[in-house]
C-alpha positions in Angstrom: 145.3 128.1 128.3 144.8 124.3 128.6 141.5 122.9 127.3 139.4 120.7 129.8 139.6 117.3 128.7 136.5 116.6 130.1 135.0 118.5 128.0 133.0 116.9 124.8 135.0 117.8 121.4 132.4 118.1 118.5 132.5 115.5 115.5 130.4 117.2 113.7 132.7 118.6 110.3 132.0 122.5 110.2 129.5 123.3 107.2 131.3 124.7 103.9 130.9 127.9 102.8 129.3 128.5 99.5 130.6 129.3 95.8 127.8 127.8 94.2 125.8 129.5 91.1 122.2 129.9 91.4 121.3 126.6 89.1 123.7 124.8 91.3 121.6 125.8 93.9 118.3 125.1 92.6 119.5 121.7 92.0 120.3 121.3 95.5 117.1 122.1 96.5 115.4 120.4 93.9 117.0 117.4 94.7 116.3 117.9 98.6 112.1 118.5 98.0 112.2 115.7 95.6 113.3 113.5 98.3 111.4 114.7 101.0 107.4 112.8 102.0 106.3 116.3 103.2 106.9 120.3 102.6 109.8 122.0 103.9 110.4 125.1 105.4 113.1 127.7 104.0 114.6 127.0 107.6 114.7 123.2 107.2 116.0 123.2 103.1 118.7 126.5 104.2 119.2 123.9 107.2 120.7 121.3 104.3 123.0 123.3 101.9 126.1 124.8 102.7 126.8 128.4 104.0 125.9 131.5 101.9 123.2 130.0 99.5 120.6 132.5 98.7 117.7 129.6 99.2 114.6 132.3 98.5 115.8 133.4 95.7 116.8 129.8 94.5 113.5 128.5 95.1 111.8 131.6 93.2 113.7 131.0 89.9 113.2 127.2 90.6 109.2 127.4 90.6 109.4 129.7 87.6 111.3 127.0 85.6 108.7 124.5 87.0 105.5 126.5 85.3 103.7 124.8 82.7 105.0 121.3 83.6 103.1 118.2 84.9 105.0 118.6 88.2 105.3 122.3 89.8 106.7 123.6 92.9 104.2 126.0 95.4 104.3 127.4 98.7 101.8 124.9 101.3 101.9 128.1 104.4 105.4 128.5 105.1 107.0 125.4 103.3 107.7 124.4 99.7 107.0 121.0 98.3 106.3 119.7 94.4 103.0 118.9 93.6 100.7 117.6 90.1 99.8 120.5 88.3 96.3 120.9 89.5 94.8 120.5 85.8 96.3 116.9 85.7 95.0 115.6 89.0 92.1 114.0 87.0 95.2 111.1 86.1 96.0 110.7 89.8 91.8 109.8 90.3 91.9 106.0 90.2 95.2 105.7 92.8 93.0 107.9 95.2 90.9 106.0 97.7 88.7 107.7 100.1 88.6 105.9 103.0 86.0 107.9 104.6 83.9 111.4 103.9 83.4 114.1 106.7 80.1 114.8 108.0 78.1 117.4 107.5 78.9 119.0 110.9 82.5 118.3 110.1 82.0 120.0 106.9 81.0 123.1 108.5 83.0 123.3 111.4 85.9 123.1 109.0 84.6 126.0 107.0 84.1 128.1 109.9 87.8 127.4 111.2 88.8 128.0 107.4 87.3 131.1 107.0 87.1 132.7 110.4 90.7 131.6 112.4 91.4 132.1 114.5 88.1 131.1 116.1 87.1 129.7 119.4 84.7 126.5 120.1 81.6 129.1 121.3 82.8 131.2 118.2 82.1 128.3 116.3 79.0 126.7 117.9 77.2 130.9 117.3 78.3 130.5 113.7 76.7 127.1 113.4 73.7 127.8 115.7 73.7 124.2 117.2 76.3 122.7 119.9 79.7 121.6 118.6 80.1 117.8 119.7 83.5 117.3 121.0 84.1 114.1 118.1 83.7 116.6 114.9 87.1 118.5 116.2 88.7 115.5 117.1 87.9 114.0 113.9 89.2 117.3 112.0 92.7 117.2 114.2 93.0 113.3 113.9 93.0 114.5 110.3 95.6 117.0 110.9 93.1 119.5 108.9 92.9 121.7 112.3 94.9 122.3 115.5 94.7 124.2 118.5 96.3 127.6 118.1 96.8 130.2 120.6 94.7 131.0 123.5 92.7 134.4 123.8 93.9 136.8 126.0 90.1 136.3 127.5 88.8 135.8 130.8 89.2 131.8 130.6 91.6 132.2 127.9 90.1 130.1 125.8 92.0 127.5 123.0 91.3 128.8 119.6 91.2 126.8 116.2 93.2 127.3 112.6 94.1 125.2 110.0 97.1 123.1 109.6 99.2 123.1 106.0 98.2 119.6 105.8 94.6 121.3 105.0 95.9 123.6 102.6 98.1 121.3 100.8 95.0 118.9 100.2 93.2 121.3 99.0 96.1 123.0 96.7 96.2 126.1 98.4 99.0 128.7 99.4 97.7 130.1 102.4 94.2 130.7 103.6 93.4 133.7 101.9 93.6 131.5 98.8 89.9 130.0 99.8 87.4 130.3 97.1 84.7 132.9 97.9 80.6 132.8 98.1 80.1 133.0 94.4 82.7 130.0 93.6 81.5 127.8 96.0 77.7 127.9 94.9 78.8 127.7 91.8 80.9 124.5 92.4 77.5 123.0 94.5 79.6 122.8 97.7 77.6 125.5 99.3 73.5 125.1 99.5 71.1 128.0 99.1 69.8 128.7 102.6 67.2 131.4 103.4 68.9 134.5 106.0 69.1 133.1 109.2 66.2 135.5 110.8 63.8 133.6 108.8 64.9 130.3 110.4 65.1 129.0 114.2 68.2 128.7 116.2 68.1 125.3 116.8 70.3 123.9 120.2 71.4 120.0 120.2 72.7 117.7 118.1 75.8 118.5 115.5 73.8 117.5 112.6 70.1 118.9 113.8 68.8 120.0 109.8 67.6 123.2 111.4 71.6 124.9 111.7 71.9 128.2 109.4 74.6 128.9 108.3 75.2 133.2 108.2 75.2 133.9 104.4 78.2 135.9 104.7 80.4 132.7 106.0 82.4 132.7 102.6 82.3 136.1 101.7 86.2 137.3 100.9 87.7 139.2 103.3 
């Protein structure tokens, strides 16, 4: 059978096949995070090395030899990257500049979508008790804390929101179940002592009207 010679001929080389030992492989991958700006997905780094590298496993044995040091490897969601060992983030404190601090609307809204995805905008604004102006999620996704997710198999089919892995790699986190619960925030002074909501009025307006309750369960664990 003769080949078309119209058609394209690849010049991309075929990838090799694999006869690596599992350090060899960890260094592969260690070397590939190392050099990447953002996490990457077992897709993306299996993507990189050559045929018939066990890549889970390699990254397993990798984060265990990481454990203890000032650099570690962790899960952000779905994708691996190195990170400060939280305890020694205090030395990273004077390269840090913060540009700008969220609202207290923003604050909220972001908890809600934290702890309640996936959760629509009237989901959010019955949580909240007050109207969600449409600036507070645009500020949230120009942060890439939030993004649309799917859309409800309602009548409307409303958009609904979750978080992104930017948020929980900001916040050190694996995955959203990972969120601190009531006790640990109050502790921590990021949550305020409100009285239960049937003791205070629904108030309907502005984002950041000082009369929004907040249901006391919000950061309960699931």
């Amino acid at each position: 059978m003769t080949a078309n010679p119209t058609e394209p001929k690849s010049t991309m080389p075929p990838r090799p096949t694999a006869s690596l030992s599992l350090i060899e492989q960890e260094r592969m991958i260690e070397a590939i995070l190392f050099a990447s700006a953002e996490p990457l997905s077992l897709r993306a780094i299996s993507s990189r090395l050559p045929d018939g590298c066990d890549v889970a496993e390699a990254l397993e044995t990798l984060r265990a030899r990481y454990q203890g040091r000032g650099v570690q490897l962790g899960r952000v969601g779905d994708s691996w990257a190195f990170r400060t060992a939280p305890d020694l983030g205090f030395l990273m404190q004077e390269a840090t500049v913060e540009s700008r601090g969220l609202s207290r609307a923003a604050t909220e809204t972001l908890a809600i979508i934290a702890y309640h995805q996936p959760v629509t905008r009237t989901e959010i604004e019955e949580i909240r008790g007050v109207a969600l102006s449409r600036g507070t999620l645009d500020q949230l996704i120009e942060l890439d804390w939030v993004r649309v997710g799917r859309r409800r198999q309602t009548p409307g089919r409303p958009a609904t929101f979750i978080v992104t892995e930017t948020f929980l790699d900001h916040f050190g986190l694996e995955s959203a179940r990972d969120l601190p619960g009531l006790a640990e925030l109050r502790a921590a002074g990021l949550l305020e002592s409100r009285p239960p909501a049937a003791a205070m009025p629904v108030v309907a307006g502005d984002d950041d009207a000082d009369g929004m309750v907040l249901p006391q369960d919000l950061y309960d664990d699931e």
